[in-house]
N, C-alpha and C positions, 0 to 999 in steps of 0.2 A: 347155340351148338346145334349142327343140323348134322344128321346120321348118314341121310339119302340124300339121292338125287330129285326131284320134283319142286313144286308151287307150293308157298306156304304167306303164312302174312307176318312182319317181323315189326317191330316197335324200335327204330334209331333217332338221330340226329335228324333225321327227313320227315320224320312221322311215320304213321302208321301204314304200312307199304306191302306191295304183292313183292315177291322176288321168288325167284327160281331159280334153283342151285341146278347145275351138271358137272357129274362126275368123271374125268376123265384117269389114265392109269399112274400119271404124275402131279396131276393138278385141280383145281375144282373150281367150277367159273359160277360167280354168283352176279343175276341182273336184275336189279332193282326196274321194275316198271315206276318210276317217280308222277307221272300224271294219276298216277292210283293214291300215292299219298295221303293220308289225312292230317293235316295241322292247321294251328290256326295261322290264316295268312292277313295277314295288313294291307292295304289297300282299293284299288278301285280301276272300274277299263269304261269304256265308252261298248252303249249295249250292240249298237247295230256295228256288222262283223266289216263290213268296206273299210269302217272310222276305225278298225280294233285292231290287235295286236296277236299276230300267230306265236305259236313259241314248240319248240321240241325238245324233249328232256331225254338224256340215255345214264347209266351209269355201269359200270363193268368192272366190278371185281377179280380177283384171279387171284387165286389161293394156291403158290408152288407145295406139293410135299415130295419128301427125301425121308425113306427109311420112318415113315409115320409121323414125322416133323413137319411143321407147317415153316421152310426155311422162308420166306418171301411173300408180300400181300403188295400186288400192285393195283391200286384204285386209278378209274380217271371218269369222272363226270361231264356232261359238255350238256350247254342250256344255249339253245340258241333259240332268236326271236327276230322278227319281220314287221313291221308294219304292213298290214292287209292294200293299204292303198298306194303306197311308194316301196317298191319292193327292193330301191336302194339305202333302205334305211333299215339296215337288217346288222346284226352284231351276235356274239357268244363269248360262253367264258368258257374257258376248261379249264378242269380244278383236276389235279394229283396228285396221288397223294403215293407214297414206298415204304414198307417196314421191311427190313431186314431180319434175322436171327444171327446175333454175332455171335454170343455163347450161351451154351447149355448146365446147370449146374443140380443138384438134387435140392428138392423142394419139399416144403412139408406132406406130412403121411396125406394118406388117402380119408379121406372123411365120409361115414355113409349115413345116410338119413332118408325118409320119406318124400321132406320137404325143405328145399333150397332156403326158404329165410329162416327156419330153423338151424343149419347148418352153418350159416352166414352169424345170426346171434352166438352159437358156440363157440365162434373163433376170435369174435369181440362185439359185445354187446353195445360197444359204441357207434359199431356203423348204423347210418339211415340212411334209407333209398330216396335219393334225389331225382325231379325231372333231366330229363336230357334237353340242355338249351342249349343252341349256339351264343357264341360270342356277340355280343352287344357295346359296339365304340362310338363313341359321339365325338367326330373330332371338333373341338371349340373355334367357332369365330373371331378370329382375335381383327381389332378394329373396322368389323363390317360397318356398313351406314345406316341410322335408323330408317325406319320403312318414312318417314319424312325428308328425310337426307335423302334418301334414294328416288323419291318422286321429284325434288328439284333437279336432279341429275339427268332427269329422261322426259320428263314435260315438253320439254320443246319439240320433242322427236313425233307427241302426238298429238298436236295441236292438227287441226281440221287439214289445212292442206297439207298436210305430209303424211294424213292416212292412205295413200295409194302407193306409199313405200314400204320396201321391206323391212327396213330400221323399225320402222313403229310398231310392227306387228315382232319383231324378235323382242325390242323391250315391251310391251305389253307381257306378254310372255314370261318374261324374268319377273315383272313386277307383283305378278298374282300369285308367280313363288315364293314372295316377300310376304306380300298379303296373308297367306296361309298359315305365314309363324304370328301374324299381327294378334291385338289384344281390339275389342269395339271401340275404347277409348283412342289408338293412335289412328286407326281407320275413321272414326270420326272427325278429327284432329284435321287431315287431311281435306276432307268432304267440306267440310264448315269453309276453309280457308282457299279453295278454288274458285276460280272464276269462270261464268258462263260457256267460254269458249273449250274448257277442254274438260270440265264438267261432267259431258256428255259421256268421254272416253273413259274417264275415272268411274263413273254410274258401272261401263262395262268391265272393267278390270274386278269390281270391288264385287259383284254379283257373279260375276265366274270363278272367284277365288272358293265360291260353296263351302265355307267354314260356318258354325255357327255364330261365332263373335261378327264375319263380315256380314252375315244375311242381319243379326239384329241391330250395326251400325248402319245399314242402309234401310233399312226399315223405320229406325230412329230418323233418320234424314232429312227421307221423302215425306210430304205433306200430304195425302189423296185428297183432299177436301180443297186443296189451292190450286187455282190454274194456272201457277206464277213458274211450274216447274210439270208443265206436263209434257216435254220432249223427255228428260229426264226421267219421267214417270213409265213412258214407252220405253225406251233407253231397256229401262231395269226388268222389265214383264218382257221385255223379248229376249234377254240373257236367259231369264230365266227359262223360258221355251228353248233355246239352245239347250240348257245346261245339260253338262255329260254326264253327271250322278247324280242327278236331282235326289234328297232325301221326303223323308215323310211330311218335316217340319217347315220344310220350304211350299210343300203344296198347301200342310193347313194354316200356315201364314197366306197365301190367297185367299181361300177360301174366306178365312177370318175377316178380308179385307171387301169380298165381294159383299160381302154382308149387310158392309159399312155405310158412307155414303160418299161421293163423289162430285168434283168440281164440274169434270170432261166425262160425259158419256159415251164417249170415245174410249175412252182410256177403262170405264167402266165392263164396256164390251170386249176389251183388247184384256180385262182379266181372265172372264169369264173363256176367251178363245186357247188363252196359254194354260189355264186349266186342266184344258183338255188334251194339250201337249203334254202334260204333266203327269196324266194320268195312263197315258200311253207307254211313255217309257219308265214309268212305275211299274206297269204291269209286266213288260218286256223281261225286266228286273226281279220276277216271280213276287212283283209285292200286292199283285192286286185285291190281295184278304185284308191287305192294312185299313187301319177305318177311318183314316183322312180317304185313300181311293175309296171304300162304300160311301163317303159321303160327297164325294166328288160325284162321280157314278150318279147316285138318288138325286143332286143340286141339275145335273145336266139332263137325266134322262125325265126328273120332275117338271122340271122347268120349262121342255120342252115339249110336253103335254098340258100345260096349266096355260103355256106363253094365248095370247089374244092382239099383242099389237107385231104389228110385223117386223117392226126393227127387232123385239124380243126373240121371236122365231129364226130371224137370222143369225142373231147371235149365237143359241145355241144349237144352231146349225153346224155353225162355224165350231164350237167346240165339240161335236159329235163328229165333223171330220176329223180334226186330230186326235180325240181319242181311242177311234174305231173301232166302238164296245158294240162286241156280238148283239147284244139285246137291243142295241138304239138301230137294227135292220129295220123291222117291222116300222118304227114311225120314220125312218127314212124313206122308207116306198110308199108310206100314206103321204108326206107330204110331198116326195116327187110325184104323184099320180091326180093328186088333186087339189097343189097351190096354184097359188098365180103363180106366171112368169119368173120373177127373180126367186122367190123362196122355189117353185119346183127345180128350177135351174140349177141351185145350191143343193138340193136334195141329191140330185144323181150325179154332181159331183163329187158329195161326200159318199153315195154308194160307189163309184169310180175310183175310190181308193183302197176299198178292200181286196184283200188278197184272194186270190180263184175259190178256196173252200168253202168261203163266206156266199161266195156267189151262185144258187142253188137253182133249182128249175124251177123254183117257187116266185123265185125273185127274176129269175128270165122272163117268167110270164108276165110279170107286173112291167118291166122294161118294155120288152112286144107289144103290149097294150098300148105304152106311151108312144112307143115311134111308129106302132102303124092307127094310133088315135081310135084306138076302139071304142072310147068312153068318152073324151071330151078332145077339143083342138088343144094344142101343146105350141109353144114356139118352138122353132127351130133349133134354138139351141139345146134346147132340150131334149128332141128328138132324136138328134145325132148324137147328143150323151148315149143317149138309152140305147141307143145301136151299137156305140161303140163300146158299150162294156158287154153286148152279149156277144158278140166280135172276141172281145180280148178273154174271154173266159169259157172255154170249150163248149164253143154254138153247136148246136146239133145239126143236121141236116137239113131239117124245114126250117129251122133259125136262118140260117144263113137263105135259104131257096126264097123264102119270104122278103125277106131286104134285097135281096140281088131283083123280085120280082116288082118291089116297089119303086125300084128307080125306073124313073121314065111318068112316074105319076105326082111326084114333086111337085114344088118349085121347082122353077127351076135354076137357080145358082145351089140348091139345096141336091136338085141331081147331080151337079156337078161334083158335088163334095163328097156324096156316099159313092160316086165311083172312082174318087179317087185315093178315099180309104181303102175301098175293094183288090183297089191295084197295087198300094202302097206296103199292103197285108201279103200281097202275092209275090212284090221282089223283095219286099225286105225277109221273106220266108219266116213270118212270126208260126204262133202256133195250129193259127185259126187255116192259114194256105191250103193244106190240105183239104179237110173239107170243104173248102170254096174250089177248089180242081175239082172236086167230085162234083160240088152241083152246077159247075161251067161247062162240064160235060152235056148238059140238055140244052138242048137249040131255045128254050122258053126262056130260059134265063139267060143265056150267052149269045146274042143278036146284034146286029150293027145300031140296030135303032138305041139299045139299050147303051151299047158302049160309045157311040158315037152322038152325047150330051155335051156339047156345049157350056161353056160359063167360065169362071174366074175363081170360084172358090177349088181348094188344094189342102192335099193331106201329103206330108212326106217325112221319113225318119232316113236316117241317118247315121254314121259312124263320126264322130269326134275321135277317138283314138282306138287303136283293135289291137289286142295285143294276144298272146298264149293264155294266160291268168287275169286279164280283164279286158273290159270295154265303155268304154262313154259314147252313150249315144242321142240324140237330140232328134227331138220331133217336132214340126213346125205344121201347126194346120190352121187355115184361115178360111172363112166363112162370112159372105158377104150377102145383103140383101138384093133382092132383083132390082133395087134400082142402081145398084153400085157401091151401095155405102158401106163400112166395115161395120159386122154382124158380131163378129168375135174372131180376134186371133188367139193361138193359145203356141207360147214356144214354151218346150221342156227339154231339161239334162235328167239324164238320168247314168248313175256308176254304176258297173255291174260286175262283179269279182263271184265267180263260182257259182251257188245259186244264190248266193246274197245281194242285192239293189239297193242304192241310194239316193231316194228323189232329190235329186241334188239343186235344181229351182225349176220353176213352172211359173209362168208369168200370163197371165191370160188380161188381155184388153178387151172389153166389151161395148157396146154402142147400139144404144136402139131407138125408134119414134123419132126419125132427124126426116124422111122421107118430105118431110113438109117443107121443108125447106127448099126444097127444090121440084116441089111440086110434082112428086114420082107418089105412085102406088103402093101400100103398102102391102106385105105378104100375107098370104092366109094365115089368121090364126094374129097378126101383127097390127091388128087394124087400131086399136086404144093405149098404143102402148105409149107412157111416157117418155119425152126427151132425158136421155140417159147418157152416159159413159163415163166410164169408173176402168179399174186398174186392180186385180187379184193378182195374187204371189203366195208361192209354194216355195220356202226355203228350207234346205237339210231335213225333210219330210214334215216341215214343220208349217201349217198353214196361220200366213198373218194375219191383218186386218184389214177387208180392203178399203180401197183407196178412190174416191168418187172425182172426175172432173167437173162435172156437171151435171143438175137432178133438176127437171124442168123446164120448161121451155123458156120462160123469163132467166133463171139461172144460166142456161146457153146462148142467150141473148146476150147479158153483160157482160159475159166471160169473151164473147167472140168480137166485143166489141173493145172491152178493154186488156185483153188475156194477149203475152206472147209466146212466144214457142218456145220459152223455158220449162225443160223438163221436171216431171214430179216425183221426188223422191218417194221411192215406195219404201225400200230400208236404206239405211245407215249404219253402219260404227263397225264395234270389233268384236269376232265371234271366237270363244274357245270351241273348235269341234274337236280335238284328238284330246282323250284327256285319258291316259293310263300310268297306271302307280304299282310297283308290285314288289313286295322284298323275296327275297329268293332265299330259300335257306341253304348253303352248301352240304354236300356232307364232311366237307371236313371241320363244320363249325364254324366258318366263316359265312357271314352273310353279307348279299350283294343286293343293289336298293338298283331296280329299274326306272327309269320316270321319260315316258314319250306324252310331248304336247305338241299339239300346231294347233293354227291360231288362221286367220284371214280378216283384212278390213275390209270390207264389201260396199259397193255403192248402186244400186237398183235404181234405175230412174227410167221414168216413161212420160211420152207426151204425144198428145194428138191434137194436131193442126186441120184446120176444116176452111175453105175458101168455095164460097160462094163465085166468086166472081170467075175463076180461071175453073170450076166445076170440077175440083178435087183432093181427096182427102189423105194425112199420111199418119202413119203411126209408126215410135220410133221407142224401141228400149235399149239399155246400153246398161251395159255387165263392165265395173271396175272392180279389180280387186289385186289385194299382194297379198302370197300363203306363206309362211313361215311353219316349218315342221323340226323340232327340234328333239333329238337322244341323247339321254347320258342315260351309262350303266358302270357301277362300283363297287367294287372292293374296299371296303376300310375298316382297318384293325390298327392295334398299334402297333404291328412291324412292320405292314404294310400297307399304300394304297396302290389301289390298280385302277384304272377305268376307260371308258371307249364315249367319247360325246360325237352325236353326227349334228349335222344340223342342215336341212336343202329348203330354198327358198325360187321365188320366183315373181313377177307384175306382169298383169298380164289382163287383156280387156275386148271384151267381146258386142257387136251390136245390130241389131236388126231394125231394116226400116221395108215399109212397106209402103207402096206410093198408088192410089187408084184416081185413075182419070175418067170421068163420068158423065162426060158432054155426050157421050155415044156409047150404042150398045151393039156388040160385045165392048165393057168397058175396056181400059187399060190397066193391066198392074206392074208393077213394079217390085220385085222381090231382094230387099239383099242384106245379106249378114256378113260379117267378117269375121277372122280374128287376127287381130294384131297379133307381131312376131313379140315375142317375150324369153327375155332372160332367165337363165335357169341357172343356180348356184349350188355347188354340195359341197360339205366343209368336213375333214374328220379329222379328229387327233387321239392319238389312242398312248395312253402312259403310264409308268406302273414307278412308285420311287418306295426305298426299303427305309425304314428306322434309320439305318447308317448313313445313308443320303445316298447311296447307289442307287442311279435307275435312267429309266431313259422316256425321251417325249418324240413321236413323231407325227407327222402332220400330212392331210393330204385335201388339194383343191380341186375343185371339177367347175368348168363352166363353159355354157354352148348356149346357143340362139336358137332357141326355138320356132321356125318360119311360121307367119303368118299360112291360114290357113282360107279358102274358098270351099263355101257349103252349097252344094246344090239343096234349091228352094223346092222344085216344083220338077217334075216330071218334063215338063214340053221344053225346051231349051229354045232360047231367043238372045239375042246381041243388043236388040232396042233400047232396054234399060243400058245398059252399060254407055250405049250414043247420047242420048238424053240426059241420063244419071252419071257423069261421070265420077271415076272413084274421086274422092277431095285427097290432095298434096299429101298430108299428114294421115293418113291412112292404109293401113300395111297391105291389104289383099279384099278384094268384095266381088260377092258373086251374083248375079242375080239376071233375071231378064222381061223385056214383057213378053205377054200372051194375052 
């Protein structure tokens, strides 16, 4: 009963709620603010906001009175909700609700008391106050297929080559909704009686399902101590680093496991890395007081303190990236300021991942040390890390005045590259532009000699898509040594929706101490380095395990001898990233069950070809993948069901190759990336049927070709690659040129 007009808090069918009455001279409007709500709600969202689910609640009362009679209450509620990342995958429900006053008749005497349950007892001591619940209807499955029956039915669809379709990724999809109702026993049932080849797929199905029964049949399974299933073993620790809700039980099942002991020290390291993914979106999750995370935390932050052999150190390097705990700063910038080579390299990578707060003047100064070498020589790569994160993170004025005053004292393929960040940073207008205008303004820094450096190394970003409410954008910068050789490439996607971002992959190729081979000089600072090159990958912010071609010089010997230019897969299989769940309580009682999933099969592959003989080297990675993003939202009771399913899909494949010809200097390169034109699908059917069998179904299709796209590589534009390089037949659009 509410007297005035004002904000008050009311206890209904919604929970516990702000609302606000206004009174007007006929009527009285009451609006429930529903995101103020308190109840318990069921469910689960994916934590980072690009993968999530927007949603907007209104509800509007209206109270008619006539002669102090309340003749009429018209309610109407509306919930509408969007995917953050496909902004056509958006739906709502409106619920109304109408009382009328048909007659008025006299009712018993007026009753006066102190206290309402005392008054209530007077009139019959048999009532009790019950919760206010809504309506709870389970409509029954009548001859679904058991979760076995149901995997014979869709096997074929995910057998290896038909992961690059859409089918496979819509039943994956369905089947981990199966999963979900499953018992360890029929999930194991399954597991036992598969065969190698789609195995792999099932490992992903059965570990994205994040039930407790599927994690302890898969945990039953797998073997850590045999190397007879260590694809499978990977398989499962990379779901797990995907996973959209990871729980507490699933990180101290790692843990438990790292403990243990191991076949593949691979796969050892590959726990230890997902770890630290785990403890990342744990903490996201406000869970980082849980004490599987303190003891995550103390295993990563101990370990890599205590570590003494370097693969050690790398590892929990590599897990100190993805977890990006404030306190593992401090030993990230002792070990990027005074490892060797690959361990400092990893150091200011994994500081390269913090967000701007993290990145303090404390931690600037340690960076400036490295790239202007105050204390000891540094490689290259490491140097231009250290630049480019006080670059991305509000350089101050002598920050920048310094770097702009060091170019021209390089290397020089190394001058090249820091002024092509410089320039990269000034049209793609990031944040750093402005103060680099300010210190271009003095002739000491701003000079022909300084901008007019020579070389082949290249910094450049980009637009993939640009829209009102979001952007994808791709950065590609390459770095080579002064003899010509490839130094490091690094291409990144990054999603960017509002202020929220999602490193969506990062592939970086590395390559060092090959100089010998061709009887060139190596760079300061590069003089003992071993023959190397290996393959790193950053997926869905999720850092994997890299990936080595060759450690050695006798190892790059046999490989060149007997190696072809079949690519190496860096990942594989099927990734749940959209994973939201959410019941809605109406207010008229009725309850509506939301559930958005997409899904993608991914294929990552990278390779580098090296010829001595024609004097040139090429590195190629190549991006497959099908995305399946699918809605359903419902109504069901037993008079009614209602609901809206979307579903938009797409295939769709992207690749970069880089070609360097090194007989002469200025060498030659070769830039180019594509993207294939790809199919785009959107499916809706929205339908509502009564008790009585009245109702209706409609349906609606959408599909368009998405065109192949051309990315500029490089600043200097040239036609040469494209004469030399021509695009191959079966290749939709390639951009690229020499310089």
């Amino acid at each position: 009963m509410q007297l005035s007009s004002g904000t008050t808090n009311e206890v209904d069918i919604s929970g516990d709620c702000k609302v606000t009455y206004q009174g007007h001279q006929d009527k009285v409007t009451k609006i429930k603010a529903l995101d103020s709500c308190k109840i318990e709600r069921s469910g689960f969202t994916t934590a980072n906001q690009v993968l999530g689910v927007s949603s907007k609640a209104t509800s509007v009362t209206t109270y008619k009175i006539e002669d102090s009679f309340v003749i009429a209450v018209v309610a109407e509620e509306t919930r509408a909700f969007g995917l953050n990342f496909l902004r056509s995958v958006a739906g709502r429900i409106v619920s109304k609700q109408k009382l009328e006053l048909k007659t008025t008749e006299a009712g018993p005497r007026l009753m006066s008391g102190k206290h309402v349950a005392a008054i209530i007892k007077a009139v019959d001591s048999k009532y009790k106050a019950l919760p206010i619940v809504g309506q709870v209807f389970q409509s029954e499955c009548k001859g679904c297929p058991s979760l076995s029956e149901h995997w014979q039915t869709i096997r074929k669809h995910l057998q290896p080559d038909n992961l690059s379709k859409a089918e496979a990724v819509r039943n994956f999809l369905v089947f981990i909704q199966h999963l979900r109702t499953a018992n360890k026993e029929e999930i194991l049932q399954i597991l036992k009686a598969e065969n190698k080849d789609l195995l792999p797929q099932l490992v992903d199905a059965v570990t994205s399902a994040q039930t407790p029964d599927s994690l302890v049949a898969i945990l039953d399974f797998l073997d850590f101590k045999s190397d007879s299933s260590i694809i499978l073993q990977e398989r499962f620790l990379y779901a797990c680093g995907f996973a959209s809700h990871p729980d507490e039980e699933l990180l101290r099942a790692l843990i438990s496991k790292f403990k243990g002991s191991f076949a593949s020290n691979d796969i050892r390291e590959t726990v230890m890395i997902i770890i630290g993914a785990l403890v990342r979106k744990l903490c996201q999750n406000e869970g980082c007081k849980l004490q599987a995370v303190v003891e995550a935390k103390k295993l990563i932050l101990g370990g890599l303190e205590k570590a003494e052999k370097k693969e050690d150190i790398m590892m929990y390097l590599l897990a100190l990236k993805n977890a990006l705990l404030p306190e593992g700063i401090p030993l990230l910038l002792k070990y990027a300021e005074t490892g060797e080579g690959p361990i400092s390299h990893l150091a200011t990578t994994g500081l390269q991942r913090y967000d701007v707060p993290f990145i303090t003047d404390e931690v600037k100064k340690t960076l400036n040390r490295i790239y202007h070498q105050n204390r000891k020589v540094h490689e290259k790569t490491v140097r231009t890390t250290a630049a480019a994160i006080v670059l991305q993170n509000n350089p101050s004025y002598m920050d920048v005045k310094n770097i702009l005053l060091s170019i021209g004292e390089l290397p020089k393929e190394m001058n090249k590259y820091m002024l092509s960040v410089i320039q990269d940073i000034l049209r793609f207008e990031m944040p750093a532009s402005k103060v680099i205008r300010r210190v271009l303004k003095e002739m000491v820094a701003h000079n022909y000699d300084r901008f007019a450096k020579s070389g082949s190394s290249s910094a450049y970003t980009g637009y993939i898509e640009r829209g009102p409410h979001s952007a994808s954008t791709y950065g590609l910068d390459i770095l080579y040594s002064g003899s010509g050789i490839l130094r490091r490439s690094n291409l990144n996607v990054v999603q960017h929706i509002g202020k929220a971002h999602l490193h969506a992959s990062q592939v970086v190729i590395e390559a060092q101490g090959l100089e010998a081979l061709i009887a060139a000089t190596p760079d300061e600072g590069e003089e003992n380095l071993d023959s190397y090159a290996g393959l790193s990958a950053i997926l869905f912010d999720v850092q994997l395990r890299p990936v080595t071609f060759f450690n050695g010089y006798s190892d790059l010997m046999s490989k060149m001898l007997s190696a072809s230019s079949d690519p190496v897969s860096v990942v594989k299989g099927l990734i749940l990233l959209i994973d939201h769940s959410q019941e809605i309580q109406l207010q008229s009682g009725l309850k509506a069950n939301m559930d958005i999933q997409g899904a993608l099969a991914i294929d990552i592959s990278g390779a580098m070809e090296f010829s001595l003989w024609y004097r040139e080297s090429k590195t190629r990675v190549k991006n497959l993948l099908a995305v399946v993003i699918t809605g359903d939202i419902t109504v069901d009771s037993s008079f009614v069901k209602a609901g809206l399913e979307i579903s938009a899909e797409t295939e769709a494949s992207m690749e970069f190759i880089s070609t360097v010809q090194f007989s002469q200097y200025p060498f030659l390169v070769c830039l180019q990336m594509d993207k294939a034109e790809a199919p785009f699908r959107q499916f809706e059917t929205k339908y509502e049927r009564l008790s009585t069998g009245r109702g209706y179904v409609m349906r609606k299709r959408k599909e368009r070709l998405v065109a192949g796209s051309e990315f500029p590589l490089h600043q200097e534009n040239a036609e040469m690659c494209k004469v030399v390089f021509p695009p191959q037949p079966d290749s939709a659009a390639s951009s690229g040129g020499w310089f």
